[in-house]
C-alpha positions in Angstrom: -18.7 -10.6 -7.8 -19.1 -13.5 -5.3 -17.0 -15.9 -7.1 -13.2 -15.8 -8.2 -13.1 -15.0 -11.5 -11.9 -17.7 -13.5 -11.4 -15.9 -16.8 -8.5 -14.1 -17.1 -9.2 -10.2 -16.4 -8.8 -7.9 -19.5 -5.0 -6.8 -19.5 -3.8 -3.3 -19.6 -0.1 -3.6 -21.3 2.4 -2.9 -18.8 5.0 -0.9 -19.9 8.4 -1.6 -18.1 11.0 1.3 -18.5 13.6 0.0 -21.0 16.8 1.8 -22.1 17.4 3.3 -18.8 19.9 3.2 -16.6 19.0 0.8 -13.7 18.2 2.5 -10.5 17.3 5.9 -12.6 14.4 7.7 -10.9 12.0 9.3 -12.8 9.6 11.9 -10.5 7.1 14.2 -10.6 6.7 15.8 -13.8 8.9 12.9 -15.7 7.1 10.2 -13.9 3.6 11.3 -14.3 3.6 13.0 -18.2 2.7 9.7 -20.0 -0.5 9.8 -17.6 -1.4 13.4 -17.8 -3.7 12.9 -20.3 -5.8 10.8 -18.2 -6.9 13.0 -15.7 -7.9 17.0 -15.8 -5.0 19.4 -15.3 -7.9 22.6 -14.9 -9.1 21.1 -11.8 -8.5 24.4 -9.4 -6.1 23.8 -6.5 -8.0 23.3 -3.3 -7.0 25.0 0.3 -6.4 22.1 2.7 -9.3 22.1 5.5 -8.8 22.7 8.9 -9.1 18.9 9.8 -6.2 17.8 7.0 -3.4 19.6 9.2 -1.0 17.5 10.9 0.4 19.1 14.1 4.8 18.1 13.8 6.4 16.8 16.9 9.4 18.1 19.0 12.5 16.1 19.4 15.1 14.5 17.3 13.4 11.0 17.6 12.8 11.4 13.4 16.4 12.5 12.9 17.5 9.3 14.7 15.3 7.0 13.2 16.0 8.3 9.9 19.5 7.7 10.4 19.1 4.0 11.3 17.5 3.5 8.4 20.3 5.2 6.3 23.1 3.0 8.4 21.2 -0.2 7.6 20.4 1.6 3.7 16.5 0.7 4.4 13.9 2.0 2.8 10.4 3.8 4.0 7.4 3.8 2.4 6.9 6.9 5.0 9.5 8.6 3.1 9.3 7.6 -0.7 5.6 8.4 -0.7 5.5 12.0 1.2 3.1 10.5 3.8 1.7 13.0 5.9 1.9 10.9 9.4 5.8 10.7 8.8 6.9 12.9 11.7 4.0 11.2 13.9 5.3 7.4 13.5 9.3 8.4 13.2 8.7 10.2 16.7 6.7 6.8 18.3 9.8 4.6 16.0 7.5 2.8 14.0 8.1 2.6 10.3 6.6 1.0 7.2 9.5 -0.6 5.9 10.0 -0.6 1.9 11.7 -3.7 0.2 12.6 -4.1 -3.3 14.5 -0.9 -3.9 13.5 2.3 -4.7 12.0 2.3 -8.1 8.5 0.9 -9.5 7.8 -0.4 -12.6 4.7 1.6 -12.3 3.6 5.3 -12.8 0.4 5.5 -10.6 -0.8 9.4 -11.1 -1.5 9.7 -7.0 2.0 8.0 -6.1 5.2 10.1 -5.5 7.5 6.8 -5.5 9.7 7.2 -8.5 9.2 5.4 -11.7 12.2 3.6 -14.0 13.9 0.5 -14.0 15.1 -1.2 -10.9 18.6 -2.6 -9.8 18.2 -6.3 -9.1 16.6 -7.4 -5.8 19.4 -7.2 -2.7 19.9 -10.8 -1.6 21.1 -9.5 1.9 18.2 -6.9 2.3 16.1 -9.4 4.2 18.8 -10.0 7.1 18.9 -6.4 7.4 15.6 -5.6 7.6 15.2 -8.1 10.1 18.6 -6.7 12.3 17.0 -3.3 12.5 13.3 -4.3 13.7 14.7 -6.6 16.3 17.3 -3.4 17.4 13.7 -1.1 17.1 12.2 -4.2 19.2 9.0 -3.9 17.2 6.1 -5.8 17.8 3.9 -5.1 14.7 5.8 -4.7 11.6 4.2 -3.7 8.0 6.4 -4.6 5.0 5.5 -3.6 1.5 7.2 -2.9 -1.8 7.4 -1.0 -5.3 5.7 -2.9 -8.2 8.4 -5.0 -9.2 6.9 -5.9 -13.2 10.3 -7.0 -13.9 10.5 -10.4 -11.8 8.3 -13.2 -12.8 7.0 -13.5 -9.3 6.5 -9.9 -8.3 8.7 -9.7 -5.8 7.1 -12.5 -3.8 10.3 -14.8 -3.3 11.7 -11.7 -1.9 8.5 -10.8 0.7 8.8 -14.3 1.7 12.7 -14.2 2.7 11.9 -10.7 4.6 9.7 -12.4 6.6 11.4 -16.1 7.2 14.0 -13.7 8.3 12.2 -11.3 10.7 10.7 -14.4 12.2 13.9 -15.8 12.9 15.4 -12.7 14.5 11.9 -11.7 16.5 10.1 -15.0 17.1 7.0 -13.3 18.4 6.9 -10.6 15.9 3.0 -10.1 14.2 4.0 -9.4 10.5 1.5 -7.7 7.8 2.5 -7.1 3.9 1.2 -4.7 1.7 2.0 -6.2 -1.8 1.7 -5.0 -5.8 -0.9 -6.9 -7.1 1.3 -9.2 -9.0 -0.5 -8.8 -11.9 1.3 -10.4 -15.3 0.9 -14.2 -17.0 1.1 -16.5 -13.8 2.6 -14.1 -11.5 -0.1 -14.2 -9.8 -0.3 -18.0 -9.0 4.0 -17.9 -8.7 3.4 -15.1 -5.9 0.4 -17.4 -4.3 2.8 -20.7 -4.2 5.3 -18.9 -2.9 3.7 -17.2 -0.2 1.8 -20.4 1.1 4.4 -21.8 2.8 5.6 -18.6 4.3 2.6 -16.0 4.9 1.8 -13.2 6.8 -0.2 -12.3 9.9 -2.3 -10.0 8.0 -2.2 -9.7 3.8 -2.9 -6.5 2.7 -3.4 -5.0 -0.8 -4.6 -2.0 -1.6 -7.6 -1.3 -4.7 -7.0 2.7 -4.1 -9.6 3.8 -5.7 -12.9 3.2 -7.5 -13.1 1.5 -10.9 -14.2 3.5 -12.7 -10.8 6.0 -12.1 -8.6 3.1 -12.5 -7.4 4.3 -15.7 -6.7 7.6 -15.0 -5.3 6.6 -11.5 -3.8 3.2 -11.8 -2.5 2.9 -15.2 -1.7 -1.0 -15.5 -3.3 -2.0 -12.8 -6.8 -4.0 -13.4 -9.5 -3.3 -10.7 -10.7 -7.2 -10.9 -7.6 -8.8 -10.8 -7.1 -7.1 -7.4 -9.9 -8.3 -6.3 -9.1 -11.9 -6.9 -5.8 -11.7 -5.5 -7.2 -10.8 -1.9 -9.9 -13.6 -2.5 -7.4 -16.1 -3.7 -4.8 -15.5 -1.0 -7.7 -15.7 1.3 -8.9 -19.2 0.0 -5.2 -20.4 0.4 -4.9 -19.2 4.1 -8.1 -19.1 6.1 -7.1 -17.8 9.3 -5.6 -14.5 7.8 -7.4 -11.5 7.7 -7.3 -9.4 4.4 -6.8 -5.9 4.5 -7.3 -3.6 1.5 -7.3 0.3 1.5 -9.0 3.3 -0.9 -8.4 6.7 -1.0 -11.1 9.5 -1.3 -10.8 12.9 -3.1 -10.0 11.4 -6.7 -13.3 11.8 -8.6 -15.5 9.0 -7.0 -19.2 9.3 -5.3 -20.0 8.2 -1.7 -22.4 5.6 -4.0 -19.3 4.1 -6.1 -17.4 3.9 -2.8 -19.8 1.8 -1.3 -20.0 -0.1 -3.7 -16.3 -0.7 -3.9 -16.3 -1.4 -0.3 -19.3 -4.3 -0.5 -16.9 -5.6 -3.9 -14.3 -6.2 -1.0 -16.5 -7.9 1.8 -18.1 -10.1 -1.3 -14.3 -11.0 -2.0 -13.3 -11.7 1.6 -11.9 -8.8 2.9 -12.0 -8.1 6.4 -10.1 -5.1 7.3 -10.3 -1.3 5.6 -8.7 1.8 5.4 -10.6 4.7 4.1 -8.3 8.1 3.4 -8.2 11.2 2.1 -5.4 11.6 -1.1 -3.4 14.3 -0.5 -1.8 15.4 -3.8 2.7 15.0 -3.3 2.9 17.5 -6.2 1.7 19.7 -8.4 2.4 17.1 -11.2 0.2 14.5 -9.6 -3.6 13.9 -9.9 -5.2 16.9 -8.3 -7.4 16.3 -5.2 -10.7 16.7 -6.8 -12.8 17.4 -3.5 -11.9 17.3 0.0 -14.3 14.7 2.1 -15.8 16.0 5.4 -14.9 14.1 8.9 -18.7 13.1 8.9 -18.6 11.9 5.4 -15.7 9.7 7.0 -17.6 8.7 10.1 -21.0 7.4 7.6 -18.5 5.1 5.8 -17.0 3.6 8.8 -20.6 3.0 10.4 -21.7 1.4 6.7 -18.5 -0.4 6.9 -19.3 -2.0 9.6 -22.8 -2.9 8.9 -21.0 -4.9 5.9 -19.3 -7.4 8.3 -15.7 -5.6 8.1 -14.3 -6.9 11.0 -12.4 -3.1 11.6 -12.8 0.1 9.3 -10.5 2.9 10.1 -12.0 5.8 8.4 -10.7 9.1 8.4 -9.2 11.9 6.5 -5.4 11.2 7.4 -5.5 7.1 7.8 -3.5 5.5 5.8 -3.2 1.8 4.8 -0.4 1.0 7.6 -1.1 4.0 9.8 -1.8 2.8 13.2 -1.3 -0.4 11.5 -0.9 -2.4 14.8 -3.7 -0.8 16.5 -6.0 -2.0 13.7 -4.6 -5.5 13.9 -5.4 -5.6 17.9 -9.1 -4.0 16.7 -9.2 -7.1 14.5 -8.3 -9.8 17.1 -5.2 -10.2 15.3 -3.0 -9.3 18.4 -3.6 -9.5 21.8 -2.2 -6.5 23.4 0.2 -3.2 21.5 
């Protein structure tokens, strides 16, 4: 896989929720049914290891920053996807910032962002967003989005006004998106045109999991055509680093995870996140096995013997956890 693909990867229908009401959420069990046949329901629940506990701060700092975001009707990834460092980066003010409503086109069985059919994109969502990190006085910002199957660019016009914006209101902000794959006929080269003139510090996308689960775990999403979009982006823009992420706990073997992670250096990828999945609800895929710290600590030295540039490995990093700190790691910024 050391070439972009030129052929046009196999495509998984998309479906894209019609007859709905716009802005109707579908969750849990309604959201994940149409997939339940993909993965196995038996699979006994697992008792969370000692090392998967996350320790809740004191205050009021998540309160307040929770009600920011509600005053400025934002949206956090933190929130709509149950991450388990919520409480850690509402208490420091940091946030992963969520643009393109509330509601993906997909129904990813690990993902506890609702499904259904989206409003229209909010013209005056990228001045906001902008407003409240120069107010948070942020100097590392990740911005990322629900699939947005419905718009024939993705979404990308959209991530490109968020960050003309920021830029505007915080000149010397460092800026890293964490886009759908953008997957559809020319999408893909819509998103890439319209991102050239306006891209980020860091362009992240996230394979999430091995290919051989991407059925089960990624309905309509195509493990190839991922691929290419971080090697295509990366062709268009030299200087900035890509950034992809997988979770562990699905199904895979430590040999199919190196393997996906020597996929992504032979497509130009320079920064990783490896995870642990937690599962959101009983209605999502169950975590098959719990990896061990050391297991974690292996891939981050193999990582590195790749060429990754930085590899956070662990079992509670996420893609845009520490997301800054893995930047500066990178030589991406100079100081946090």
């Amino acid at each position: 896989m050391s070439e972009i693909s030129t052929a046009s990867p196999k495509v998984i229908p998309i479906t894209v929720v019609s007859g709905a009401p716009a802005g109707e959420k579908q969750v849990g069990n309604d959201k994940i049914a149409l997939n339940r046949a993909g993965f196995d329901t038996a699979v006994p629940v697992l008792r969370k290891p000692s090392w998967i506990r996350v320790r809740l701060p004191q205050g009021n700092a998540v309160q307040q920053l929770k009600a920011r975001l509600r005053e400025n009707a934002l949206v956090t990834v933190c929130e709509e996807a149950s991450c388990p460092n919520i409480h850690e980066c509402f208490s420091k003010g940091t946030a992963t910032f969520m643009i393109l409503g509330e509601v993906c086109t997909r129904r990813c069985s690990f993902c506890d962002v609702a499904h259904g059919r989206p409003v229209a994109p909010d013209p005056l969502e990228p001045a906001r967003l902008a407003e409240t990190i120069r107010d948070m006085r942020l100097k590392y910002v990740v911005i990322t989005s629900v699939d947005r199957d419905d718009l024939r660019d993705g979404g990308a016009e959209h991530f490109a006004a968020c960050i003309r914006a920021t830029r505007h209101a915080s000149p010397n902000i460092k800026i890293e998106i964490l886009t759908p794959d953008f997957r559809g006929k020319g999408r893909m080269e819509r998103a890439l045109e319209v991102l050239k003139d306006f891209p980020p510090d860091v362009f992240n996308h996230n394979l999430e999991t091995v290919p051989h689960l991407y059925r089960e775990v990624r309905p309509g999403a195509d493990y190839q055509w991922s691929l290419d979009l971080l090697k295509r982006f990366k062709a268009q823009h030299p200087d900035v680093p890509t950034k992809s992420g997988i979770m562990l706990g699905l199904g895979e073997t430590m040999d199919q995870v190196l393997e996906t992670m020597r996929d992504l250096r032979t497509h130009d990828v320079e920064m990783i996140t490896i995870g642990q999945y937690l599962q959101p609800t009983p209605h999502h895929h169950p975590v098959v096995r719990y990896w061990t710290p050391e297991e974690f600590d292996a891939l981050r030295e193999a990582g590195e013997a790749m060429g990754f540039h930085h590899v956070a490995s662990g079992p509670l990093v996420r893609s845009s956890y520490h997301a800054d700190l893995q930047a500066h790691a990178a030589g991406v910024t100079e100081s946090t």
